[in-house]
N, C-alpha and C positions, 0 to 999 in steps of 0.2 A: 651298503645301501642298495637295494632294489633298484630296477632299470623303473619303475612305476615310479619312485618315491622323488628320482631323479627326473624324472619327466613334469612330476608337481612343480616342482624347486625353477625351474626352466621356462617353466609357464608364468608361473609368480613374477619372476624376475623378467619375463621380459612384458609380462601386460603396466611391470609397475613402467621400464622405459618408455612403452608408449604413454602411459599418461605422463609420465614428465615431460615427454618432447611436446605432448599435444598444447601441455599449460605454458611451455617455454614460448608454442608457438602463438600462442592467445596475443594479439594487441589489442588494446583499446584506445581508439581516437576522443576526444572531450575538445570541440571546436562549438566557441561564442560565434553566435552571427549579434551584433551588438543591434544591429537597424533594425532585427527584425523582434527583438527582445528573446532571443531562443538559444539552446547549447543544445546541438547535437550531439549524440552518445551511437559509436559506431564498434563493432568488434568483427577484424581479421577484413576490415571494410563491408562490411554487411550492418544496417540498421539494428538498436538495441534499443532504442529510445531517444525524445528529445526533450528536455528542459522549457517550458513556455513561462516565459512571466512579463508578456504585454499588459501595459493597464485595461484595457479591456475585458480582461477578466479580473474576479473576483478574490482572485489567489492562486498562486503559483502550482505549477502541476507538471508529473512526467508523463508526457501522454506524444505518442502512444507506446505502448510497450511491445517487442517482438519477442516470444521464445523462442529456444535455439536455434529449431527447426523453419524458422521464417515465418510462422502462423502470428498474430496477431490477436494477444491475451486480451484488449483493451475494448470497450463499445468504441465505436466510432461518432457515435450521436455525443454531443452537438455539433463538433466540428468537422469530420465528417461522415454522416451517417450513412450506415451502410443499408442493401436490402433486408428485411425482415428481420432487424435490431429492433426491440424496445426505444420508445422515446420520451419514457419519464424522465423526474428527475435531473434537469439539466445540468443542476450542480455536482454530479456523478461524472467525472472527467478525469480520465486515467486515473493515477497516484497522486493523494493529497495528502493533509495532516490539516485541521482543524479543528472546530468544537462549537457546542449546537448552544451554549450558553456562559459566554464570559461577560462578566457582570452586568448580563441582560440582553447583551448582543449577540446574535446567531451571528456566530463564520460559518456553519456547515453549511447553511441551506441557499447563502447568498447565490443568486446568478442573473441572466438577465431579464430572467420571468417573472421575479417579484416585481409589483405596480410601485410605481415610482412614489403614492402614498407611503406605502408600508417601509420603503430601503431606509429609511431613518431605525429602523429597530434591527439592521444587520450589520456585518464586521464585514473590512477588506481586510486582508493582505498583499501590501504591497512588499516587491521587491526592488531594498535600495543598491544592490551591484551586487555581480558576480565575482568574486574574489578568488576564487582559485577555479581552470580548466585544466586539467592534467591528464596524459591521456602514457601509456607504456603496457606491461603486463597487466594495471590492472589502473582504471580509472576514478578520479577524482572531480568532483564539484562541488564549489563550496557558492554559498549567497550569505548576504542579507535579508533580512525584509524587519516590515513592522507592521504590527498587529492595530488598526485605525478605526476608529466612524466614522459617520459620514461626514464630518463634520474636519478632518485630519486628524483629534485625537487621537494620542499613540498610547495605547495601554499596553502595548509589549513588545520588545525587539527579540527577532528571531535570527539565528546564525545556524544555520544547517550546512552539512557534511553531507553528504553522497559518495560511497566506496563503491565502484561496480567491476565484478571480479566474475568469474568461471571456467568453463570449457567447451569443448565439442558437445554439450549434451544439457550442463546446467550452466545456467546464469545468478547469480545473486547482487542483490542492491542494499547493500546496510546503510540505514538514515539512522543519520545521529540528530538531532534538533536540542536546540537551549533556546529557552524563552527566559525572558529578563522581566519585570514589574518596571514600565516606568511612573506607575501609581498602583496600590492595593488594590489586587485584582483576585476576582473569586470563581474559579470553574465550577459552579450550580451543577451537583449532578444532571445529566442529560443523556437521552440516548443516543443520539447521534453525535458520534465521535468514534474517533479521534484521527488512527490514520484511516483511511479508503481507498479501494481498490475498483473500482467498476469495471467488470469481465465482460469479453466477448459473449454472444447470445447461445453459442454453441455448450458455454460452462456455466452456464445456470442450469439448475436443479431443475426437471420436467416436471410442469404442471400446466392446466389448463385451467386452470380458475385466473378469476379479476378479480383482483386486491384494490382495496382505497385503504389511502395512507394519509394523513393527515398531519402536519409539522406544528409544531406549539406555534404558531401566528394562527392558524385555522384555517392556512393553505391546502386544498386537496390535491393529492394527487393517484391517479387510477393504475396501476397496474396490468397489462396484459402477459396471462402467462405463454408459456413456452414448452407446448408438449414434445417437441424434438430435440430438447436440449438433454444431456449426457450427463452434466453437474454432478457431483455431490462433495459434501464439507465428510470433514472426519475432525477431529481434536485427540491432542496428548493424552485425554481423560479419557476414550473411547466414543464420545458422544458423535450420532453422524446425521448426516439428512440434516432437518429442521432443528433436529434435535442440538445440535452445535447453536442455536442462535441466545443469547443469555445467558452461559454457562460460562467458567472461567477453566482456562488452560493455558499450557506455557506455550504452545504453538497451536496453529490450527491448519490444516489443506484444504485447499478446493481442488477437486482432479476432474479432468473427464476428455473428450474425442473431438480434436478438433484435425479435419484432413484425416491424413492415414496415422498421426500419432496419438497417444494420450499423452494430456500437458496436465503437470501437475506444477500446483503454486500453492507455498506455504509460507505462512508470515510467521515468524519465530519472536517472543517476547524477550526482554531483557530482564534478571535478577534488579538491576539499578533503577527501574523504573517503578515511579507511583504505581500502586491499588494489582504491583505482580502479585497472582499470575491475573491477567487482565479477563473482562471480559468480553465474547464475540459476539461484536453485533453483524451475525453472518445470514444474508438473507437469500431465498431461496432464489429470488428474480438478476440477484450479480451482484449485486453489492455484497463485499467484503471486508470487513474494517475491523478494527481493536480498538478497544474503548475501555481504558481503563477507571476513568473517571466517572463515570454512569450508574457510580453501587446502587443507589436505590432503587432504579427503578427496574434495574436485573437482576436485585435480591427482595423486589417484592418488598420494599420499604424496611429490611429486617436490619441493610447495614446503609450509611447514610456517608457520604467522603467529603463534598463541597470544597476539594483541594484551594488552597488559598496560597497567594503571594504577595507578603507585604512590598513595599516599593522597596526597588533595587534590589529583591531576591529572585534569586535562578531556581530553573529546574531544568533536568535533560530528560529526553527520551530517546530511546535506541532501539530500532524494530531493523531484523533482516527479512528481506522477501525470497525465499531460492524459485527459481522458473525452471523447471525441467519437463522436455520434451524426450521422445522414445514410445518402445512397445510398449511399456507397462508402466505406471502412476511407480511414485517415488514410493518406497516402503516406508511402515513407519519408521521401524528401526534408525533408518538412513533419516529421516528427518531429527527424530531424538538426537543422533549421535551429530546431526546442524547445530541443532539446539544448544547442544553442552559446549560444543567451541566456543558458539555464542555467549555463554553464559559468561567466560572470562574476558568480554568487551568490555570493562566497568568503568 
């Protein structure tokens, strides 16, 4: 054997000990504060995210989220808004999972802005207890909630999972969710769904135009763009820019410069999941979401889903998010070979 061939052999071996020692040395803490309705999510004691689900809002949310490096992937508007963030949109609050029409009720767009006429045609979710905070190598958090009108009608219980796992570099969050029919209930294609991610202003896409956006109530909302920002989407299919928003992929990135790093964040789909590979309603202003249930109106009326669940029938969904910070945006490669581990969550 070459003195070369053996200097490889030497290198391999000892960068794999440092990533084992680094993962050995990973903790993650998962602490309820029960008064305040909140679970902190902490790793090696440094902030990773927190858990919100006071009634006061509209539905539960992680918000806000950190990557590796300390930066802050999350807007901070509504709760608290930072300088020269966007302040559309108020229902855009960290990480959610929703949907813009279950049997006529928006859950996406509910927040505090819609006029107290109109809140009778939106959805809450509420959450009824936190049932598992687990926090070691690698953290856990589990809830309840149930899917209501205005009225407390409950037309579905939800039981989520939260796995949050990484290292010195990447973070990952796999959400499992199971929704229950506690009556026949019909997800109306729509486009706004399912899960959402609202990004700091620094990882949206550069533009300087004003967008008006309009929600099926005939709610407006305005747009300001953001010609400083560094953004861009990419997908498993190649599609990148705008071009990612409608199109179906088994994963999608948004990367771009936030500080001295670039932070890249990919939502990875599940094989087990309805209307896979999903498609991205990835917009250019920060919103990020997977929207599997929306075929029509992102195939242009060609395919039509109206997913349905008679009473007391289940369905899951399972999305990982990985957050990586560093010199350079996550390869694809490395995101694919995310994806395929993923793919045996089932």
């Amino acid at each position: 054997m070459s003195n070369g061939s053996l200097h490889k052999i030497i290198v391999f071996i000892m960068c794999n000990i440092v990533a084992a020692t680094i993962m050995a040395q990973t903790h993650f803490e998962v602490k309820e504060n029960t008064a305040e309705h909140t679970v902190s999510v902490t790793v090696n004691g440094e902030p990773f995210t927190t858990f919100l689900y006071p009634d006061t809002l509209e539905k539960p949310v992680l918000y806000p989220i950190y990557a590796p490096d300390g930066q802050l992937i999350t807007r901070g508007f509504p709760v608290h808004p930072r300088p020269g963030e966007p302040t559309d949109h108020p229902h855009h609050l960290g990480l959610w999972l929703t949907y813009e029409n279950v049997n006529g009720l928006d859950f996406w767009n509910n927040s505090y802005a819609i006029p107290a006429a109109k809140k009778h045609l939106y959805g809450w979710i509420r959450t009824d207890a936190v049932t598992a905070a687990k926090g070691g190598s690698t953290g856990q958090l589990s809830y309840n909630a149930h899917w209501e009108d205005i009225n407390k009608n409950v037309l579905l219980t939800e039981q989520t999972t939260f796995v949050f796992s990484g290292d010195g570099h990447t973070r990952i969050i796999d959400r499992t969710t199971r929704l229950t029919a506690m009556q026949k209930v019909v997800f109306n294609d729509a486009k706004d769904g399912m899960m959402g991610l609202r990004v700091a202003h620094e990882l949206q896409l550069p533009d300087t135009a004003v967008k008006k956006f309009t929600d099926n109530k005939g709610n407006v909302t305005m747009v300001q763009g953001n010609a400083d920002a560094t953004g861009n989407y990419i997908t498993s299919e190649g599609k990148e820019g705008d071009a990612a928003w409608g199109t179906r992929a088994t994963w999608c990135m948004l990367y771009g410069k936030e500080g001295n790093d670039t932070i890249s964040i990919a939502i990875i789909d599940n094989p087990g999941n309805v209307g896979y590979p999903a498609y991205w309603h990835a917009r250019n202003y920060g919103l990020f979401a997977v929207n599997p249930l929306g075929q029509k109106i992102f195939s242009n009326g060609k395919q039509t889903l109206n997913f349905t669940l008679d009473k007391d029938k289940s369905v899951t969904f399972r999305y990982r998010i990985v957050i990586h910070s560093g010199s350079s945006r996550l390869s694809n490669e490395e995101v694919e070979k995310m994806s395929k581990a993923f793919d045996n969550m089932q």
